[in-house]
N, CA, C and O atoms as CSV, one atom per row, in Angstrom:
chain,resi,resn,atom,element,x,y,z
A,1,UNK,N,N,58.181,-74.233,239.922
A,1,UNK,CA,C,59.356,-75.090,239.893
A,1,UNK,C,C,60.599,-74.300,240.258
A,1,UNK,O,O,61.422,-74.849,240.990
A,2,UNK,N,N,60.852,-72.879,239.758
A,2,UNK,CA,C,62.081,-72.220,240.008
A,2,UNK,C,C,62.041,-71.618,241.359
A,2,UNK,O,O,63.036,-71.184,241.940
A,3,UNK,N,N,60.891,-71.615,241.806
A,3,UNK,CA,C,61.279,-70.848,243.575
A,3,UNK,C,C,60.967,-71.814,244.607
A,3,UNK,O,O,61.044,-71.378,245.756
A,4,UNK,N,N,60.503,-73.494,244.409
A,4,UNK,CA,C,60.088,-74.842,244.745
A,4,UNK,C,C,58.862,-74.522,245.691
A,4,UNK,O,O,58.943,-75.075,246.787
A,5,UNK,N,N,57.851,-73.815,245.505
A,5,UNK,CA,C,56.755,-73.503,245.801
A,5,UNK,C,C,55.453,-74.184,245.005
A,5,UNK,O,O,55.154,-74.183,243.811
A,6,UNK,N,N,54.879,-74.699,246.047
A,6,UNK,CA,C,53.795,-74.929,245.563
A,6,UNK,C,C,51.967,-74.404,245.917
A,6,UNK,O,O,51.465,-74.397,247.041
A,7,UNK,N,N,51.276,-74.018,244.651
A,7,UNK,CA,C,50.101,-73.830,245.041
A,7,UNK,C,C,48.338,-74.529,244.509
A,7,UNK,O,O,47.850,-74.534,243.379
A,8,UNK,N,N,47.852,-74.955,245.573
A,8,UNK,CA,C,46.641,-75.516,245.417
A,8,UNK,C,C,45.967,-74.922,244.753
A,8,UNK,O,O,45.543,-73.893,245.278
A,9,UNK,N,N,45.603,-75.143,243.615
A,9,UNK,CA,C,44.651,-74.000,242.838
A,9,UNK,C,C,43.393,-74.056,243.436
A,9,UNK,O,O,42.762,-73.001,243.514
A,10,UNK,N,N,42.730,-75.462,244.033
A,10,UNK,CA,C,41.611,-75.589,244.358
A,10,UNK,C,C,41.619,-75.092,245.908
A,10,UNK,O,O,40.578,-75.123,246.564
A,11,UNK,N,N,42.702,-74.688,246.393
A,11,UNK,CA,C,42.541,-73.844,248.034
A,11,UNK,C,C,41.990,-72.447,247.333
A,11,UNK,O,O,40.874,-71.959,247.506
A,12,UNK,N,N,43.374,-71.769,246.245
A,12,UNK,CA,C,43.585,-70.718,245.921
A,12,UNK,C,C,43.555,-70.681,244.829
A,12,UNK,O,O,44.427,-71.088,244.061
A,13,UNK,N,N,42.352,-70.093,244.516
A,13,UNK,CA,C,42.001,-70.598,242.810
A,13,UNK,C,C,42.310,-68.984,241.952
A,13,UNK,O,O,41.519,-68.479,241.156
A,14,UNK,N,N,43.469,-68.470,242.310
A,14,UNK,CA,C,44.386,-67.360,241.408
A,14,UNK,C,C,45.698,-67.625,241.840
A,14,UNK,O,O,46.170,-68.528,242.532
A,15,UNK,N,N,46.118,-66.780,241.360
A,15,UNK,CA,C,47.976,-66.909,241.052
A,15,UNK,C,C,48.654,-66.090,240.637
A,15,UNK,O,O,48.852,-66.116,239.423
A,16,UNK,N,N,49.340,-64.948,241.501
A,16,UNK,CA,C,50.049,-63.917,240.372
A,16,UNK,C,C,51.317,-63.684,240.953
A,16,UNK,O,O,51.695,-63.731,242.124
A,17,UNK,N,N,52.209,-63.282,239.318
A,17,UNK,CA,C,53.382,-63.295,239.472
A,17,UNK,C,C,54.017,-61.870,238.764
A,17,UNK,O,O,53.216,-61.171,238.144
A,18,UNK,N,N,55.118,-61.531,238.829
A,18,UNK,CA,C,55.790,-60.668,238.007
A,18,UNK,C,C,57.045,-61.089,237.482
A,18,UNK,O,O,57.976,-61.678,238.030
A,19,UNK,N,N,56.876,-60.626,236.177
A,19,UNK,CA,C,58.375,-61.107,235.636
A,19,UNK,C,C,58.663,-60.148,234.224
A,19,UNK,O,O,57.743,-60.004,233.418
A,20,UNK,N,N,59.940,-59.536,234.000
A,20,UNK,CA,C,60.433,-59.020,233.346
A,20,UNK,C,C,60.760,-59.178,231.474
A,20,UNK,O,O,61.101,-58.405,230.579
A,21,UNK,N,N,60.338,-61.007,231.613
A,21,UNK,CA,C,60.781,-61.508,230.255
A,21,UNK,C,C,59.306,-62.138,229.685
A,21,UNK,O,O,58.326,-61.867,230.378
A,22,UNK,N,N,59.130,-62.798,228.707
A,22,UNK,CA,C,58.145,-63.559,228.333
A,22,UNK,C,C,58.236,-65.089,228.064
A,22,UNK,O,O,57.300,-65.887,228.039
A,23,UNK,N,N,59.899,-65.392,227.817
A,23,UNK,CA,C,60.420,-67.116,228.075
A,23,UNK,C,C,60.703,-67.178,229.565
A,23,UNK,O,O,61.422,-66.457,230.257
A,24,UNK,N,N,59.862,-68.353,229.916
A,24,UNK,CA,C,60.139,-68.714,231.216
A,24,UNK,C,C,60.226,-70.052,231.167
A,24,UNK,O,O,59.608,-70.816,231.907
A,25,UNK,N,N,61.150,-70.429,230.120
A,25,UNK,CA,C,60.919,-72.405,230.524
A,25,UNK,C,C,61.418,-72.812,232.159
A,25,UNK,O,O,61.825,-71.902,232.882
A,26,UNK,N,N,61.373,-73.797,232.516
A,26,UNK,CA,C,61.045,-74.277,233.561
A,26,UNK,C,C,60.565,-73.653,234.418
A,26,UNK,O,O,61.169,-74.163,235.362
A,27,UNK,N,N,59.946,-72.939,234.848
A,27,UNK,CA,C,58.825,-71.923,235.806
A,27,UNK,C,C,58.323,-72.319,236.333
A,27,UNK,O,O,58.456,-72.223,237.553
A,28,UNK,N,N,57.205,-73.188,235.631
A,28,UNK,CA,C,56.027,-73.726,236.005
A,28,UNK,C,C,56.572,-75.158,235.693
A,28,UNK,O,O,57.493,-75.568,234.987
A,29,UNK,N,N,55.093,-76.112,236.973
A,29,UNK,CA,C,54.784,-77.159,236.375
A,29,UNK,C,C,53.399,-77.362,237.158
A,29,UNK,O,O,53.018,-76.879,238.225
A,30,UNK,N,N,52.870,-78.113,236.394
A,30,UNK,CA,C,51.099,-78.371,236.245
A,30,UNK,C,C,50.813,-79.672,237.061
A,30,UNK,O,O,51.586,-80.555,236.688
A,31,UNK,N,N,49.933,-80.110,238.088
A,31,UNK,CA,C,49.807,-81.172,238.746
A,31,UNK,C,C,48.209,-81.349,238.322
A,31,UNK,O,O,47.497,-80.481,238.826
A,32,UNK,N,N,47.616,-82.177,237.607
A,32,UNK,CA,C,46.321,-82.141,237.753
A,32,UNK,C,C,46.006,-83.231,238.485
A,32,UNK,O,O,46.887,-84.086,238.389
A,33,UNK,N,N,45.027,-83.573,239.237
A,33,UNK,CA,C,44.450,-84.645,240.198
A,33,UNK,C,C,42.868,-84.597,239.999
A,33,UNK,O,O,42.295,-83.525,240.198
A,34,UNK,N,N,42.078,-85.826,239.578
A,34,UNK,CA,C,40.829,-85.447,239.414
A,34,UNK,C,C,40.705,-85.586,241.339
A,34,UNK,O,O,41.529,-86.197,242.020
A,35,UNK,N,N,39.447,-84.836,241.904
A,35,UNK,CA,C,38.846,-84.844,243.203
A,35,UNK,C,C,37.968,-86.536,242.692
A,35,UNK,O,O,37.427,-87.174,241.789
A,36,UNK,N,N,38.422,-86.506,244.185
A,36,UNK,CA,C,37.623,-87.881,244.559
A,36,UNK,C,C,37.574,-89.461,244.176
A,36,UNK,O,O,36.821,-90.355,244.562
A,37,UNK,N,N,38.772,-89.459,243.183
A,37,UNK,CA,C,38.920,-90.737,242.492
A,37,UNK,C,C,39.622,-91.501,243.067
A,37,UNK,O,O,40.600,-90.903,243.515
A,38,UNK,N,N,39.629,-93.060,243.405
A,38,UNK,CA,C,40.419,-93.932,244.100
A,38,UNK,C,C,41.542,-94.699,243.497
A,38,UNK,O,O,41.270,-95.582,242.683
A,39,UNK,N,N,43.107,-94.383,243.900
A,39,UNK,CA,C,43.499,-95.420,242.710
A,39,UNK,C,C,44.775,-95.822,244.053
A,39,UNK,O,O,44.925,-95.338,245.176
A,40,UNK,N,N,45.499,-96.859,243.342
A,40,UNK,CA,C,46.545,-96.950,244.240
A,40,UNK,C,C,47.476,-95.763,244.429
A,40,UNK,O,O,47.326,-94.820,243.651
A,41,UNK,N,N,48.535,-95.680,245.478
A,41,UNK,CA,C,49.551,-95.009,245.193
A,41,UNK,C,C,50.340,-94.964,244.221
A,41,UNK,O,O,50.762,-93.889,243.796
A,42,UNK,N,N,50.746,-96.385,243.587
A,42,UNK,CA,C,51.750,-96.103,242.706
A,42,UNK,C,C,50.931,-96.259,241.234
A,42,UNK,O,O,51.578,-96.507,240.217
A,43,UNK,N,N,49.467,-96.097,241.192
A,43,UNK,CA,C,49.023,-95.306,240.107
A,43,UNK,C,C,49.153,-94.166,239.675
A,43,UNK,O,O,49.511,-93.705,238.592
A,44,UNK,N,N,48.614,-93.466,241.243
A,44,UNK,CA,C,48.807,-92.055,241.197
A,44,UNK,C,C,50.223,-91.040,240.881
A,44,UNK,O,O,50.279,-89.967,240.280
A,45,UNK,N,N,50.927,-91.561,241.307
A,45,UNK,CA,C,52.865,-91.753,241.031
A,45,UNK,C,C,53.110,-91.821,239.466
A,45,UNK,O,O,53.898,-91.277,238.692
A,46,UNK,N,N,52.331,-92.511,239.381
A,46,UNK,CA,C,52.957,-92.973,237.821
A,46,UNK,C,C,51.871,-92.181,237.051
A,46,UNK,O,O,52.093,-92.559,235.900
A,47,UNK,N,N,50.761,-91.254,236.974
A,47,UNK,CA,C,50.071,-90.846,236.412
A,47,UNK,C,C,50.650,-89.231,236.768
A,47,UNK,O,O,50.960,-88.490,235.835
A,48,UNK,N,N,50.731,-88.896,237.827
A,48,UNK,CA,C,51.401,-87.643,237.770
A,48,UNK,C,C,52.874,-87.484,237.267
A,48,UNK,O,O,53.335,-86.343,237.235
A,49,UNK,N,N,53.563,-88.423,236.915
A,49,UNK,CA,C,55.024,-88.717,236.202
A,49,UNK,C,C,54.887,-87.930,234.995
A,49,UNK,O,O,53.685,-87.974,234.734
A,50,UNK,N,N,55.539,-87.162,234.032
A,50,UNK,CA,C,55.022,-86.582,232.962
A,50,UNK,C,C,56.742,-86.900,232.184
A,50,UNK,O,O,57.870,-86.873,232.675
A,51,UNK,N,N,56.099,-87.270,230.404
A,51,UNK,CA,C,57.440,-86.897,229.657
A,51,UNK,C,C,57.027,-86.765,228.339
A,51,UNK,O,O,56.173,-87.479,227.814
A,52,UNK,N,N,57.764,-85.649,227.675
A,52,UNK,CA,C,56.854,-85.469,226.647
A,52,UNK,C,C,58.632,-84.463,225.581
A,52,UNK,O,O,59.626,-84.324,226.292
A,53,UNK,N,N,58.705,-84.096,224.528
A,53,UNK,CA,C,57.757,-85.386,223.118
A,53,UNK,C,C,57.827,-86.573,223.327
A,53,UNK,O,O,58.851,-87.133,223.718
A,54,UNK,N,N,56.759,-87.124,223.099
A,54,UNK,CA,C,56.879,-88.819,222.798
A,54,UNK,C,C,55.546,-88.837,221.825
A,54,UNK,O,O,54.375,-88.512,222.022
A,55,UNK,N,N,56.225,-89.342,220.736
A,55,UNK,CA,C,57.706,-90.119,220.178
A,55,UNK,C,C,58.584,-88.450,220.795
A,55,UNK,O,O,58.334,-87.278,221.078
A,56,UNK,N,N,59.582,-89.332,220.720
A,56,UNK,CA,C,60.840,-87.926,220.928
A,56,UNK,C,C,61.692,-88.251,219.758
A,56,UNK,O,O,61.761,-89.375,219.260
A,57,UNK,N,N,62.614,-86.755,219.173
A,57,UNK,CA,C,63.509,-86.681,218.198
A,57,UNK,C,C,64.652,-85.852,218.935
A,57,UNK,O,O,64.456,-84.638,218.989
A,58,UNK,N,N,65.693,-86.294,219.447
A,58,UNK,CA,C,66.602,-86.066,219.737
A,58,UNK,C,C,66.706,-85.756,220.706
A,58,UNK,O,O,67.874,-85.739,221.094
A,59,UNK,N,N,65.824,-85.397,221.542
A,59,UNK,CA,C,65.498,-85.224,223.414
A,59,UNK,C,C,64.260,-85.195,223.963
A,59,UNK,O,O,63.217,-84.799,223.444
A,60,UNK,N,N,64.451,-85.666,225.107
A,60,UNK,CA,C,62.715,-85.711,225.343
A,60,UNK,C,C,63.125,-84.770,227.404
A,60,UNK,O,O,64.104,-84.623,228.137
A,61,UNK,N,N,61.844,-84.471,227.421
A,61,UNK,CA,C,61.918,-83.846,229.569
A,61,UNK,C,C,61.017,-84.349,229.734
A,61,UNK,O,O,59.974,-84.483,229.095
A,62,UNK,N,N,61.595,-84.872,231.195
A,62,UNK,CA,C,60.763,-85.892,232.154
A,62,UNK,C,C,60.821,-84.954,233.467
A,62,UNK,O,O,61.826,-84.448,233.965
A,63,UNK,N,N,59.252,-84.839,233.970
A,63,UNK,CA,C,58.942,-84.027,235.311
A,63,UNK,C,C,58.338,-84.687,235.850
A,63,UNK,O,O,57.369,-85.304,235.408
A,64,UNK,N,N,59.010,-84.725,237.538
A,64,UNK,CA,C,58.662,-85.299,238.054
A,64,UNK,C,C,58.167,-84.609,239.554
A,64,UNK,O,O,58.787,-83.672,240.058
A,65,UNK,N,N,57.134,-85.134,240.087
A,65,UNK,CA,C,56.080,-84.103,240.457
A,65,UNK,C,C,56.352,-84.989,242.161
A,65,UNK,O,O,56.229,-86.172,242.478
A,66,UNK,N,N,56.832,-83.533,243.095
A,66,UNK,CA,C,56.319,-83.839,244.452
A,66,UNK,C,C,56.674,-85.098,244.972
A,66,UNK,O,O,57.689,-85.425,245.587
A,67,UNK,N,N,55.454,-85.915,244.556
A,67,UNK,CA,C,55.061,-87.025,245.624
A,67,UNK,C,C,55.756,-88.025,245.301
A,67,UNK,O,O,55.438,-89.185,245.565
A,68,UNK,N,N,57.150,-87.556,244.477
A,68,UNK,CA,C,58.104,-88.699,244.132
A,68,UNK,C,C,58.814,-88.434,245.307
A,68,UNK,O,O,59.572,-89.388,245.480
A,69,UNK,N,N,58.983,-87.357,246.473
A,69,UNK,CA,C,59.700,-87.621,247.670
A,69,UNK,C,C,60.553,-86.443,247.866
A,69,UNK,O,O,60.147,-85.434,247.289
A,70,UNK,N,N,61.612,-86.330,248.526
A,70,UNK,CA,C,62.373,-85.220,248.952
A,70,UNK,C,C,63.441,-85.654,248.240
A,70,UNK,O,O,64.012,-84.946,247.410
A,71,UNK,N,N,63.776,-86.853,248.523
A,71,UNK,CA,C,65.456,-87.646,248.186
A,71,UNK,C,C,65.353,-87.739,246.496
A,71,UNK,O,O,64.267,-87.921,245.946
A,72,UNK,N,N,66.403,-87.616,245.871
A,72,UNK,CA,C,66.664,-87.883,244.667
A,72,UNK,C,C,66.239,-88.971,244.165
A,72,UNK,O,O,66.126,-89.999,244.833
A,73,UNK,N,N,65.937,-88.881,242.867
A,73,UNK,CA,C,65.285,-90.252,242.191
A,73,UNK,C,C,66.005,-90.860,241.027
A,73,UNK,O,O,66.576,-90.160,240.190
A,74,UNK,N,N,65.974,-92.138,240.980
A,74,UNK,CA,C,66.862,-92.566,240.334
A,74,UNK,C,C,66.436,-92.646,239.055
A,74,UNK,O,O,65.219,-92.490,239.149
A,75,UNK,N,N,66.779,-92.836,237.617
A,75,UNK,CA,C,66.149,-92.794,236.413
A,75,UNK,C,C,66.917,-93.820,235.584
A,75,UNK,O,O,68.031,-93.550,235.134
A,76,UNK,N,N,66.306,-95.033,235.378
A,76,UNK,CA,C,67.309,-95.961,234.390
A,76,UNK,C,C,66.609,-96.085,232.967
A,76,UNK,O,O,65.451,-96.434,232.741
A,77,UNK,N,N,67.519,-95.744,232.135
A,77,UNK,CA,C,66.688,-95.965,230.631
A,77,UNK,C,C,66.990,-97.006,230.245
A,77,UNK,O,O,68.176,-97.105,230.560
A,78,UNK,N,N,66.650,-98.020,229.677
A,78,UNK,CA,C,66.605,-99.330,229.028
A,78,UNK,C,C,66.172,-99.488,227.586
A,78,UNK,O,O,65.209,-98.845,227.169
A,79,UNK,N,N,66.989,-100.496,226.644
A,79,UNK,CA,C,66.498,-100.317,225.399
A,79,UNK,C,C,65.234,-102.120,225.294
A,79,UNK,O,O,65.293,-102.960,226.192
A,80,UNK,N,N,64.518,-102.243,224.369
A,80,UNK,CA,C,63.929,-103.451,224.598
A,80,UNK,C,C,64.727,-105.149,224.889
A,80,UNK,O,O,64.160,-106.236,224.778
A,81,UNK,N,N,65.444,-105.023,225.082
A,81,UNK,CA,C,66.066,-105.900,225.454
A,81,UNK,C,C,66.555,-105.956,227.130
A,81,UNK,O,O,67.005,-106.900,227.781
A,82,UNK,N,N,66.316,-104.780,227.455
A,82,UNK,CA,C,66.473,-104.586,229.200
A,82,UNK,C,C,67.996,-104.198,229.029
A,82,UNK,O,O,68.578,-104.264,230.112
A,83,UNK,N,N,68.657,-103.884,228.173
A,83,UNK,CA,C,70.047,-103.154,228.464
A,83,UNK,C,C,70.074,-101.723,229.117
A,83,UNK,O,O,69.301,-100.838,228.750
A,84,UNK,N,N,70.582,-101.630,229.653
A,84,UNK,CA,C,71.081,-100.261,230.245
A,84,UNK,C,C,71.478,-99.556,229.464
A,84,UNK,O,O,72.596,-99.788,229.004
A,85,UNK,N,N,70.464,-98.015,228.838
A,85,UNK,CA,C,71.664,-97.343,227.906
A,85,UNK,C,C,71.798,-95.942,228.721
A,85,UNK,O,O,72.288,-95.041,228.040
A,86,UNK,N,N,71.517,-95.660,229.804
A,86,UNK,CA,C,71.656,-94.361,230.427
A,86,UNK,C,C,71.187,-94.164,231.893
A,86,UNK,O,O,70.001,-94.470,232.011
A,87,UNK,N,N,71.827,-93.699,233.166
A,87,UNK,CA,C,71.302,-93.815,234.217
A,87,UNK,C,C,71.481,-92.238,234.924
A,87,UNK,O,O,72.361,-91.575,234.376
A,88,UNK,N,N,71.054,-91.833,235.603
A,88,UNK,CA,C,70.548,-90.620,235.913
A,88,UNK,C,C,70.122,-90.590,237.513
A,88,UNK,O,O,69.187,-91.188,238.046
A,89,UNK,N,N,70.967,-89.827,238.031
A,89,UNK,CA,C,70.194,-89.354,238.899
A,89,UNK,C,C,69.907,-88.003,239.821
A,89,UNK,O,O,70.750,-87.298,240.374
A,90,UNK,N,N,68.504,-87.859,239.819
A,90,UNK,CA,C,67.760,-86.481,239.777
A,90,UNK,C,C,67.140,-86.050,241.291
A,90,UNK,O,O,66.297,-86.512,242.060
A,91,UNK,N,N,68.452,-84.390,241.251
A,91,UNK,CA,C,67.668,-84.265,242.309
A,91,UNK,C,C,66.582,-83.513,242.916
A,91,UNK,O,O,66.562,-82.366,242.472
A,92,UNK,N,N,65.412,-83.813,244.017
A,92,UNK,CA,C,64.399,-83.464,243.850
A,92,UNK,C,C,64.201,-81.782,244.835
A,92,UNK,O,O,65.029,-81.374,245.649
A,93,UNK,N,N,63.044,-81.146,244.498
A,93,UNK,CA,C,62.838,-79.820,245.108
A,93,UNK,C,C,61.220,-79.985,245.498
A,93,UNK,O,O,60.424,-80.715,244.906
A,94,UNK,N,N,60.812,-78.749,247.142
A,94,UNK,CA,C,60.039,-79.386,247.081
A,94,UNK,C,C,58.619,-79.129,245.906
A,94,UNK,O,O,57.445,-79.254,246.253
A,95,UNK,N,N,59.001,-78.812,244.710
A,95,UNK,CA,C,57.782,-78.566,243.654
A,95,UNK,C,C,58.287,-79.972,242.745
A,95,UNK,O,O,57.895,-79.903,241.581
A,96,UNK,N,N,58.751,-80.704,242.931
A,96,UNK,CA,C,59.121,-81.615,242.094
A,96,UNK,C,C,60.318,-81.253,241.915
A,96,UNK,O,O,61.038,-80.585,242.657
A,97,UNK,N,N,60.716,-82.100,240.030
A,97,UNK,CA,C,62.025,-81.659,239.384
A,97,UNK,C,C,61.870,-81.834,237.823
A,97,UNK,O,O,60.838,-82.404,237.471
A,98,UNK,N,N,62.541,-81.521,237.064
A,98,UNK,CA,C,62.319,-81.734,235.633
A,98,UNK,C,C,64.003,-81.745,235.011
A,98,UNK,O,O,64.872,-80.890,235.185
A,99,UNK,N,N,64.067,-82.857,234.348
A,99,UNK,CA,C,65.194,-83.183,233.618
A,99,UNK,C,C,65.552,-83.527,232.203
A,99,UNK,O,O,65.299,-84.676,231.842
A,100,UNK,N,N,66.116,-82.683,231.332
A,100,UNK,CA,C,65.598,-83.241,229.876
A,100,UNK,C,C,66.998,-84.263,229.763
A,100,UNK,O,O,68.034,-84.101,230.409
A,101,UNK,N,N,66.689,-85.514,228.613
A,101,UNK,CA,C,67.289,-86.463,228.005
A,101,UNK,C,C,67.823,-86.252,226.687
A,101,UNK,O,O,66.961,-86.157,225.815
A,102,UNK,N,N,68.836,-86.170,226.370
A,102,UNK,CA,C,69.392,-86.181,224.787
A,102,UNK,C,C,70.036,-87.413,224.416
A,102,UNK,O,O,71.151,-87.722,224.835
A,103,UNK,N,N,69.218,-88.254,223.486
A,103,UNK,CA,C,69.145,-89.200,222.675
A,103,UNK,C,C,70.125,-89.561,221.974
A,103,UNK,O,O,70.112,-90.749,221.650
A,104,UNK,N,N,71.341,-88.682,221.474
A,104,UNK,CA,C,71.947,-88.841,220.509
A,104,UNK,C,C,72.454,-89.911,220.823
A,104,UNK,O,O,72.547,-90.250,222.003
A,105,UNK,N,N,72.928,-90.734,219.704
A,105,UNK,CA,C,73.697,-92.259,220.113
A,105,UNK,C,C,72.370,-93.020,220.056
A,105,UNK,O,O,72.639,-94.221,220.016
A,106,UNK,N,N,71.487,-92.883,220.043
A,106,UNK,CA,C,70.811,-94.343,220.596
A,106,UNK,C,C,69.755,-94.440,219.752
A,106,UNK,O,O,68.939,-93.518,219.783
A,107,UNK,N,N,69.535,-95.571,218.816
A,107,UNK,CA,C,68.473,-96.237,217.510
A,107,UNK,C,C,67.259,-95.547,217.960
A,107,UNK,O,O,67.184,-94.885,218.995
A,108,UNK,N,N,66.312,-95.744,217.114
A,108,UNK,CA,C,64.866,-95.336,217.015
A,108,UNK,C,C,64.325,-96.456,217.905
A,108,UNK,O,O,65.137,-97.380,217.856
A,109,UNK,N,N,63.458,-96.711,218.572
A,109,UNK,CA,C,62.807,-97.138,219.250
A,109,UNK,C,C,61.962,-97.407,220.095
A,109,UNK,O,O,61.182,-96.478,219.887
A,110,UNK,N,N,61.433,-98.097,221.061
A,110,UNK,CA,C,61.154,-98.289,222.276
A,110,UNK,C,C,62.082,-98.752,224.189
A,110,UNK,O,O,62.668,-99.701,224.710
A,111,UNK,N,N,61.632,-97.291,224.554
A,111,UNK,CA,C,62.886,-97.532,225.608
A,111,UNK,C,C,61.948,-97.248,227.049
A,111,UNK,O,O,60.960,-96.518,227.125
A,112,UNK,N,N,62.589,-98.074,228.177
A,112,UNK,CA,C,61.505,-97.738,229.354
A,112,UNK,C,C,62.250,-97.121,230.432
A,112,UNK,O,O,63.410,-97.412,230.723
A,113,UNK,N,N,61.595,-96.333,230.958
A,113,UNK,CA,C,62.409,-95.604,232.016
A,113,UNK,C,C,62.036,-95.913,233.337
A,113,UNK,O,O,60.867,-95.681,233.647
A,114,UNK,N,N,62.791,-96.389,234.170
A,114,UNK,CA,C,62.229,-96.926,235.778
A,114,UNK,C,C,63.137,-95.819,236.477
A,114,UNK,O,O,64.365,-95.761,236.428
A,115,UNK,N,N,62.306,-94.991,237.110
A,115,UNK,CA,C,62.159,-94.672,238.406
A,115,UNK,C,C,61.976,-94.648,239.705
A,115,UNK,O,O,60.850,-94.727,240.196
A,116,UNK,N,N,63.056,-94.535,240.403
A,116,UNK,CA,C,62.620,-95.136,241.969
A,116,UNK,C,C,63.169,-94.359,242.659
A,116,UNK,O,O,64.378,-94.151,242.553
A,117,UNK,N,N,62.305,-93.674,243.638
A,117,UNK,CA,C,62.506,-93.142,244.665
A,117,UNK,C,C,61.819,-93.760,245.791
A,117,UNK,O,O,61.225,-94.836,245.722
A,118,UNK,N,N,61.964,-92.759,247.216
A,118,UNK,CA,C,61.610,-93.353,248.698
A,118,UNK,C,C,60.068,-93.824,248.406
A,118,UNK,O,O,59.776,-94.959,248.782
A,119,UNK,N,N,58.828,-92.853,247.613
A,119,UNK,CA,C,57.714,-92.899,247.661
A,119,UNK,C,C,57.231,-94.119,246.663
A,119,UNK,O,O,56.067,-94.513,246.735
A,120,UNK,N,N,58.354,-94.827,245.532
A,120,UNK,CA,C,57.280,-95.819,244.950
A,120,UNK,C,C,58.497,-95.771,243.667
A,120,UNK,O,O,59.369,-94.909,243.560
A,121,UNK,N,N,58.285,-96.902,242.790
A,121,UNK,CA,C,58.682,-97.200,241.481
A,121,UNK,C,C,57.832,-96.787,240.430
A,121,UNK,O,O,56.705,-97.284,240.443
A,122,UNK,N,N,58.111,-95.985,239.513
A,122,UNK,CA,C,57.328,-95.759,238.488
A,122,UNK,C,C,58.046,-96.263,236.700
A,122,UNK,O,O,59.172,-95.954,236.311
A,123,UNK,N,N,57.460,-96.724,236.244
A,123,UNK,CA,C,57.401,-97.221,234.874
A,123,UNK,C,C,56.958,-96.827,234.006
A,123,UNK,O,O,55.807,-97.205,233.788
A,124,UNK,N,N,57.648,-95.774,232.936
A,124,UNK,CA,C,57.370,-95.338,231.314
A,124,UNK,C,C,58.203,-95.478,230.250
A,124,UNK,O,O,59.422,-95.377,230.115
A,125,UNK,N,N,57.121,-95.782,229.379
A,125,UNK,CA,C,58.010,-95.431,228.144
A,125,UNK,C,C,58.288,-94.648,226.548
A,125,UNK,O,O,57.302,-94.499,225.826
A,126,UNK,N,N,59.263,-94.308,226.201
A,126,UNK,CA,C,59.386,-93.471,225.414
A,126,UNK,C,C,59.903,-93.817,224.084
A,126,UNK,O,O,60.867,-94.577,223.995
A,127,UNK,N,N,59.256,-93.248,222.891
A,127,UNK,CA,C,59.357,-93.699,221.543
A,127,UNK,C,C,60.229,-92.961,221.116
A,127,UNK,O,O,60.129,-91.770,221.412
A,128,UNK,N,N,61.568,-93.477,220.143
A,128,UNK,CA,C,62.434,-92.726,220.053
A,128,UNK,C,C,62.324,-92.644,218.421
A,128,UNK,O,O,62.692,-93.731,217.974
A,129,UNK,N,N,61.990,-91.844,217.483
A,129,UNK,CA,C,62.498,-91.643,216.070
A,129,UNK,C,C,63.751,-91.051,215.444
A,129,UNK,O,O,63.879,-91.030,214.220
């Protein structure tokens, strides 16, 4: 993610790096794809979409992988009622991108996040405690 390189593990099944420290948050990010399975595109989109804690407590990061496109992607959070409580927009590298969310202000709940970029709309959602 930090040098926007990407590598096929299944071309090149090693990987080495050097680095001076032992925290490396955002560094990496992980694409898994099973071989050979058929699904739509905007399955596949929305299955490589990643956001995690969920439930989340006070912030949650959303990575978003590649084949969301070159162009920036848009990110609308919604509370269950379809209100708008936060809009975002993220721009992309070519290893993807990753963006964390801080919650403060906003009830415990259920909230959905739509994404749209050039390659497809994707739809998740996140539990807020």
């Amino acid at each position: 993610t930090q040098t926007g390189t990407r590598t096929n593990l299944s071309q090149q099944p090693s990987y080495a790096f050097r680095t001076s420290t032992t925290a490396l948050p955002g560094r990496f990010s992980l694409y898994f794809a099973p071989a050979g399975v058929l699904a739509s595109a905007s399955q596949s989109l929305s299955q490589a979409v990643t956001l995690f804690p969920n439930p989340a407590h006070g912030r949650f990061t959303l990575l978003l992988p590649a084949e969301m496109g070159k162009a920036p992607v848009l990110v609308i959070v919604s509370n269950q009622l379809g209100q708008r409580v936060a809009t975002r927009t993220v721009p992309m590298t070519a290893a993807g991108a990753s963006t964390e969310f801080n919650l403060a202000g906003l009830a415990p709940g259920i909230y959905s996040l739509r994404l749209s970029s050039a390659n497809g709309q994707v739809t998740k959602r996140v539990v807020v405690e």
